[in-house]
C-alpha positions as CSV (number, residue, x, y, z in Angstrom):
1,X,0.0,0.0,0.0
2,X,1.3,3.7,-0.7
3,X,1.8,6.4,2.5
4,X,-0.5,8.7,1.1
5,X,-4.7,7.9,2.0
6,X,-3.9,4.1,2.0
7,X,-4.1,3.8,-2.1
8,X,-2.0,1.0,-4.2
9,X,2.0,1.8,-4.7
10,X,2.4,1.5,-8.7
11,X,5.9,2.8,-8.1
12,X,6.8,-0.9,-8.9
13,X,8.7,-2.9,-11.8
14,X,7.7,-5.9,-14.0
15,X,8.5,-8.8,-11.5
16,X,6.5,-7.0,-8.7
17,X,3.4,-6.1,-10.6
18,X,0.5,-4.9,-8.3
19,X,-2.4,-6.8,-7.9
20,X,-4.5,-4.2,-10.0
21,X,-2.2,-4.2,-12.3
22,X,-2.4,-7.7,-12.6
23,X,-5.6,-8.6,-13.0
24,X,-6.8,-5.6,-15.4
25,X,-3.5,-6.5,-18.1
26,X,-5.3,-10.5,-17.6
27,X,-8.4,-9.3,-18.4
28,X,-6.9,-6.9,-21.4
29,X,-5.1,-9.9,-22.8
30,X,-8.5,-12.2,-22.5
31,X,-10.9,-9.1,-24.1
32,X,-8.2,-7.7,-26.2
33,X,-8.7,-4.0,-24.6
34,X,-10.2,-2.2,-21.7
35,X,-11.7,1.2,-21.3
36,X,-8.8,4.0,-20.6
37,X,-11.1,4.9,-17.6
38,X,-10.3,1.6,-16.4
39,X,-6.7,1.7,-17.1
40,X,-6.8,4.8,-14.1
41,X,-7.0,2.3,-11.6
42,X,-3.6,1.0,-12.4
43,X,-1.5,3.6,-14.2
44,X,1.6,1.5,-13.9
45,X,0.7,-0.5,-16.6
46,X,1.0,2.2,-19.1
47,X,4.1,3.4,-17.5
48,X,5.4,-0.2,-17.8
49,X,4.2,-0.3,-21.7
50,X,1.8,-3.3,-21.0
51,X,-1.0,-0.9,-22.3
52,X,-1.3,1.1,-24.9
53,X,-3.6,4.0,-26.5
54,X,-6.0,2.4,-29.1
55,X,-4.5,4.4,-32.4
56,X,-8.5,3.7,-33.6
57,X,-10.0,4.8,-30.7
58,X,-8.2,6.9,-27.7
59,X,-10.6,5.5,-25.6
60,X,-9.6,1.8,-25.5
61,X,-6.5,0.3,-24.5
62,X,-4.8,-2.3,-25.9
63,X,-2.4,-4.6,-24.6
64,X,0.8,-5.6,-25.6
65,X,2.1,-9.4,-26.1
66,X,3.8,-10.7,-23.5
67,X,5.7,-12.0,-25.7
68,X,7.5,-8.6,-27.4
69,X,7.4,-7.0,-23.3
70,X,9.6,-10.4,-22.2
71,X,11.8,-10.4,-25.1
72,X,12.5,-6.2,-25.0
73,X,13.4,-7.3,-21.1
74,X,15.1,-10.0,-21.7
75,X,17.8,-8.5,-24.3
76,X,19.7,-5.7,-22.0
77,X,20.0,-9.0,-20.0
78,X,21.5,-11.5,-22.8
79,X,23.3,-8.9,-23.6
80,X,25.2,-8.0,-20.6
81,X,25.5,-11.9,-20.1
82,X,27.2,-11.6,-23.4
83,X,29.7,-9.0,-22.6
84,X,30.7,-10.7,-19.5
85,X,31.2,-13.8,-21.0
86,X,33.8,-11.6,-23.5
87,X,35.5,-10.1,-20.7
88,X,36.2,-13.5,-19.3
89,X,37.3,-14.5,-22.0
90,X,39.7,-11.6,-22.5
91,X,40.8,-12.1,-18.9
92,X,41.8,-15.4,-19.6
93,X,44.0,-14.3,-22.8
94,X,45.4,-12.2,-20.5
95,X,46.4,-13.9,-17.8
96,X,47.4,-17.2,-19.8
97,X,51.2,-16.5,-20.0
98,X,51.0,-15.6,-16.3
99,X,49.5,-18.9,-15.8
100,X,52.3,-20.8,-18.1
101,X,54.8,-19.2,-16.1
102,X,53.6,-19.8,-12.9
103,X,53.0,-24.3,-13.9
104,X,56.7,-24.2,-14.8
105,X,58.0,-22.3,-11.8
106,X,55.1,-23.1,-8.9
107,X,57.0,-20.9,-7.0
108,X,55.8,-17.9,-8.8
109,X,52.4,-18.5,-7.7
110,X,53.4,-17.2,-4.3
111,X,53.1,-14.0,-6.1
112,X,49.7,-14.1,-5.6
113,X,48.4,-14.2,-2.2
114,X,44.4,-14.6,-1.2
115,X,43.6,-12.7,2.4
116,X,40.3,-13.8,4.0
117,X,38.5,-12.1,6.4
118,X,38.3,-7.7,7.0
119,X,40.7,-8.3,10.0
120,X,43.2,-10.0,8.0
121,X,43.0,-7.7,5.5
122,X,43.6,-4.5,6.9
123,X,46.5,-6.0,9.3
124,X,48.4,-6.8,5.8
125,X,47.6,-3.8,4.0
126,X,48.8,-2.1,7.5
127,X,51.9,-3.6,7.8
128,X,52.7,-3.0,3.7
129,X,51.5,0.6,4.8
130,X,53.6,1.5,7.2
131,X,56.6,-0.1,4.9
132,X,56.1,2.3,2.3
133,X,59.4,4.5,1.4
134,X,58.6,6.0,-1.7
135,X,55.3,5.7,-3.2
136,X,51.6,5.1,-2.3
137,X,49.1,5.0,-5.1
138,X,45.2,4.5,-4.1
139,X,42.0,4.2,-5.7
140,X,39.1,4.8,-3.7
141,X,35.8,4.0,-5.2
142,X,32.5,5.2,-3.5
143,X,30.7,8.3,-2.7
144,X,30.9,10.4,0.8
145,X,33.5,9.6,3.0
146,X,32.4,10.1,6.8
147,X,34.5,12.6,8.6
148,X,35.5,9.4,11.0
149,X,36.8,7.7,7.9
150,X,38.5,10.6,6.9
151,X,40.4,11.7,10.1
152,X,41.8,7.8,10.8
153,X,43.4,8.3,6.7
154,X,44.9,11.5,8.3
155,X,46.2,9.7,11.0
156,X,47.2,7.0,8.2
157,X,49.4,9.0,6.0
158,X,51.6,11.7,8.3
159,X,53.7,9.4,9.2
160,X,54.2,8.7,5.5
161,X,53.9,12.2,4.5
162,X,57.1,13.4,7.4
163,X,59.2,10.6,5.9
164,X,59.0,11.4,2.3
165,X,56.0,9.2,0.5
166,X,54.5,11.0,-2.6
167,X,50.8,10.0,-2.4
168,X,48.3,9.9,-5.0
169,X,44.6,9.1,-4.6
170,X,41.4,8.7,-6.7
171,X,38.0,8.8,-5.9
172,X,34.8,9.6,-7.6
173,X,33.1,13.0,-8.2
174,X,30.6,12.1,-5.9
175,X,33.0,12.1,-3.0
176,X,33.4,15.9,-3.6
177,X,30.4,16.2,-1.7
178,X,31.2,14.4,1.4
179,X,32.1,15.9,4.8
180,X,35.8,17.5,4.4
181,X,37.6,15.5,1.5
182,X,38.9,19.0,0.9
183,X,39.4,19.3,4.7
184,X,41.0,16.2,4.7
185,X,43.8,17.4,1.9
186,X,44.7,20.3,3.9
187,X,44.7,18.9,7.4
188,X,47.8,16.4,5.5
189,X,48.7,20.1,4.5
190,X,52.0,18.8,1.9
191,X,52.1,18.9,-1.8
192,X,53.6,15.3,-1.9
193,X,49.7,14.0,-1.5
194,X,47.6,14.7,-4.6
195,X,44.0,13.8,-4.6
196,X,41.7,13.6,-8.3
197,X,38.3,12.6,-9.2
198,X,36.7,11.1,-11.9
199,X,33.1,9.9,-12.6
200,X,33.7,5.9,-13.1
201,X,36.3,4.2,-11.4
202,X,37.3,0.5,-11.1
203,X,37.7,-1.0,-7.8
204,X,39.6,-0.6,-5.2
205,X,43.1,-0.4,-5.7
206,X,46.5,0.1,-3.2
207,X,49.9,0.0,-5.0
208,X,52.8,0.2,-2.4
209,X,56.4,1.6,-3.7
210,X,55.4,-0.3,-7.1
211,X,56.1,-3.5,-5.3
212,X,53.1,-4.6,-4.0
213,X,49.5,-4.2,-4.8
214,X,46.3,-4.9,-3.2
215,X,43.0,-5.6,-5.3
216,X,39.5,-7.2,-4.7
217,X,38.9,-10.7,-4.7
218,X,35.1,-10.3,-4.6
219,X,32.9,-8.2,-5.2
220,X,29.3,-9.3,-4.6
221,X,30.1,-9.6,-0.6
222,X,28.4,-6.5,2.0
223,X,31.0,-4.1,3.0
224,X,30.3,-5.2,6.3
225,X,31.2,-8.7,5.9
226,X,33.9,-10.8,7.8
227,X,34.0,-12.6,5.1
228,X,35.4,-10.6,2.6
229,X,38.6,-11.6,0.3
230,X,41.5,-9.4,-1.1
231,X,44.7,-10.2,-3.0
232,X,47.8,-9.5,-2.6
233,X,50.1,-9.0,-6.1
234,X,53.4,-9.3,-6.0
235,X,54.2,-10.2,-9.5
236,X,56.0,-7.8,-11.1
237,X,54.1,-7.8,-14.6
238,X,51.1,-7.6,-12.7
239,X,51.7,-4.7,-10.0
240,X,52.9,-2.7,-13.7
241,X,49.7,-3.2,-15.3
242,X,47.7,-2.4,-12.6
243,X,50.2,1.0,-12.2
244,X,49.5,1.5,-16.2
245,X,45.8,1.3,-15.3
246,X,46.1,4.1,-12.6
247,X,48.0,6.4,-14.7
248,X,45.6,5.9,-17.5
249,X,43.0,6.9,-14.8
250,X,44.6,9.3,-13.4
251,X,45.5,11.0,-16.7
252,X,41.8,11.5,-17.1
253,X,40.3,12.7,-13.6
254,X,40.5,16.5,-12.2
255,X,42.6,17.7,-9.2
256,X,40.4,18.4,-6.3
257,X,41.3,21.5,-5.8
258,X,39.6,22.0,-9.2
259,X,35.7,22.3,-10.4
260,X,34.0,20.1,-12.4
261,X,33.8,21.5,-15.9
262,X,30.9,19.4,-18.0
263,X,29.5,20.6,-21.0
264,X,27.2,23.6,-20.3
265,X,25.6,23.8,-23.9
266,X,22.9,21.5,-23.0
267,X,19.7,23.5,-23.6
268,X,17.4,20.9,-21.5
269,X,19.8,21.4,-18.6
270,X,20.6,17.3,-18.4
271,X,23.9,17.0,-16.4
272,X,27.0,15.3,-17.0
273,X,26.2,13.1,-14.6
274,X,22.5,12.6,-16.1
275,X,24.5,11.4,-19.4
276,X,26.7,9.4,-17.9
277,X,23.8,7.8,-16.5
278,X,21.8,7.8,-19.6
279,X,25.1,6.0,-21.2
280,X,24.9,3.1,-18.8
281,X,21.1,2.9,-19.3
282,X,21.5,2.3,-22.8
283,X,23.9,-0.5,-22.0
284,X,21.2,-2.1,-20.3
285,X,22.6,-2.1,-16.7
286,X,19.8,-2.0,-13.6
287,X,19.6,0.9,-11.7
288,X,21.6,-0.8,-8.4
289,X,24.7,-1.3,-11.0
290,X,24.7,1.9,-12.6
291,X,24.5,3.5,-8.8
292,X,27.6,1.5,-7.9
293,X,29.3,2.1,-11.2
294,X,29.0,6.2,-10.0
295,X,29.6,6.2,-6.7
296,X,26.1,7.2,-5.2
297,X,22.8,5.8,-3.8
298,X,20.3,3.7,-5.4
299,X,17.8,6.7,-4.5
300,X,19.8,9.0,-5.7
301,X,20.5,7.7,-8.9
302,X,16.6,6.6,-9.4
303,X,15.9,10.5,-8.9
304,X,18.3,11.3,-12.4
305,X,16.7,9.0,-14.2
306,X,13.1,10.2,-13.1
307,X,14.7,13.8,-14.4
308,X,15.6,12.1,-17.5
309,X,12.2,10.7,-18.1
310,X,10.7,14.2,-17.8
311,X,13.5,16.2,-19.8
312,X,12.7,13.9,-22.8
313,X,9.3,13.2,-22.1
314,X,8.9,9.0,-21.2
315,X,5.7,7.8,-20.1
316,X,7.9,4.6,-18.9
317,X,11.5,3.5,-18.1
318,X,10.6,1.1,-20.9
319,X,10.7,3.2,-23.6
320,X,13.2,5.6,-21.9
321,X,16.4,4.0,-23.9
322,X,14.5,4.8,-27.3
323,X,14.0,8.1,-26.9
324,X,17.8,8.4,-25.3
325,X,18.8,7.2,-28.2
326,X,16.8,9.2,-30.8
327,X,17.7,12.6,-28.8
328,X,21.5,12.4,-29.4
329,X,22.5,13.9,-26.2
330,X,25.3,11.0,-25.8
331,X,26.8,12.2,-29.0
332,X,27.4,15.1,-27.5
333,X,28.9,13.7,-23.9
């Protein structure tokens, strides 16, 4: 039921259809249509695309086959499934002379070390830390950073800062609007700590005097988890690609201390982050991934793609791709 005077929610998707819903796209299938004053009573199923405006007769609806809804779901789906299944692929090619190398020398596989566990984690990364004599090169995916989280990396890096390290740290545009990530740069106070942003970043990523680096082993685990896994590189070809892969990144992002310049030439006053959104939504991804992918909330992101839907005028996330498409505005990103 919805907060306001106890009426239906048909804020929903396909797999949680509303009972309404429900039974009047049945009984529109059965019939063939239904009176548009009886599509009022659930208005989602417009929104959804499940009913349509008789072309003949404005006041019938029409359904449309499940059929054509299930497969326009389906292919964003396939298709992702099919990228993946690429990028596994090109993982493997990658990684196959690694592998060669390490069945002819096992030792080499020592190189790469699994850590199990938050605690066991962050003692290793702490130790490798507090090692460091040169170099310390982070990304930091995510949004706001709480000002506790902030003043323990103060706490973090002096001691690296007063003995030399040169520090250099990514994180996402987002994070420009936490509490004190400026705060945090000039409490460290040195110019031997540079700080960037960008709008998509990988995952995390800690590279220690270009000896050592840390990455995720999983992904899909809460941040909260005991159970989460890291790895620890030590193989030299590896700990360069992954440096290759921050310069390229960092190449690309904007010193802090910098604003955000995106194109300001859009008439309909869609963002930069609205098109970067837009991009991902043409790729298919959900709305949970495309919020991860930018560093923000699931609500947050949900609210740029309701602005989307309004700017170009979709009665429906399903036909909100089309007309992304047809209006060019990623041409112009």
């Amino acid at each position: 039921m919805g907060v306001n005077d106890g009426e239906p929610d048909h804020s929903h998707g396909y797999a949680d259809l509303c009972e309404e819903g429900s039974e009047l796209y049945t009984r529109a299938l059965r019939a063939g249509s239904v009176a548009r004053s009886e599509g009022e009573a659930a208005p989602c199923l417009i929104g959804l695309g499940l009913l349509h405006p008789d072309p003949d007769d404005p006041q019938w609806l029409r359904p449309t086959p499940p059929s054509a809804v299930l497969a326009r779901l389906e292919h964003p789906i396939e298709r992702e499934i099919l990228e993946r299944r690429k990028l596994t692929l090109a993982l493997a090619g990658a990684f196959e002379p690694f592998l060669a190398i390490s069945e002819e020398h096992p030792t080499v596989s020592r190189a790469i070390t699994e850590l199990d566990g938050v605690d066991h984690i962050d003692a290793t990364i702490g130790r490798a830390t507090e090692a460091c004599e040169k170099e310390l090169l982070t990304v930091q995916p995510g949004g706001q950073r709480s000002a506790e989280l902030l003043n323990r990396a103060v706490d973090r890096v002096r001691p690296l800062i007063d003995r030399g390290v040169q520090i250099r740290s990514l994180y996402q545009h987002t994070a420009r609007h936490s509490y004190g990530l400026l705060a945090y740069q000039e409490r460290v106070g040195s110019d031997r700590m540079e700080l960037r942003t960008l709008e998509e970043l990988v995952d995390r990523l800690i590279i220690i005097d270009r000896k050592v680096a840390f990455i995720p082993a999983q992904r899909d685990l809460p941040v909260n988890s005991n159970r989460q896994a890291a790895l620890e590189v030590r193989h030299p070809g590896l700990v360069a690609y992954l440096i290759g892969l921050f310069q390229h990144l960092w190449l690309h992002a904007t010193p802090l201390e910098e604003d955000l310049h995106y194109d300001p030439a859009e008439p309909d006053g869609i963002t930069g982050v609205q098109r970067s959104i837009a991009k991902l939504l043409i790729e298919g991804h959900v709305d949970e991934v495309i919020a991860d992918r930018l560093g923000m909330n699931v609500r947050t992101c949900r609210g740029h793609i309701a602005k989307l839907a309004t700017v170009l005028g979709s009665n429906g996330r399903a036909q909100l791709g089309y007309l992304i498409a047809r209006s060019g505005m990623l041409d112009r990103s």
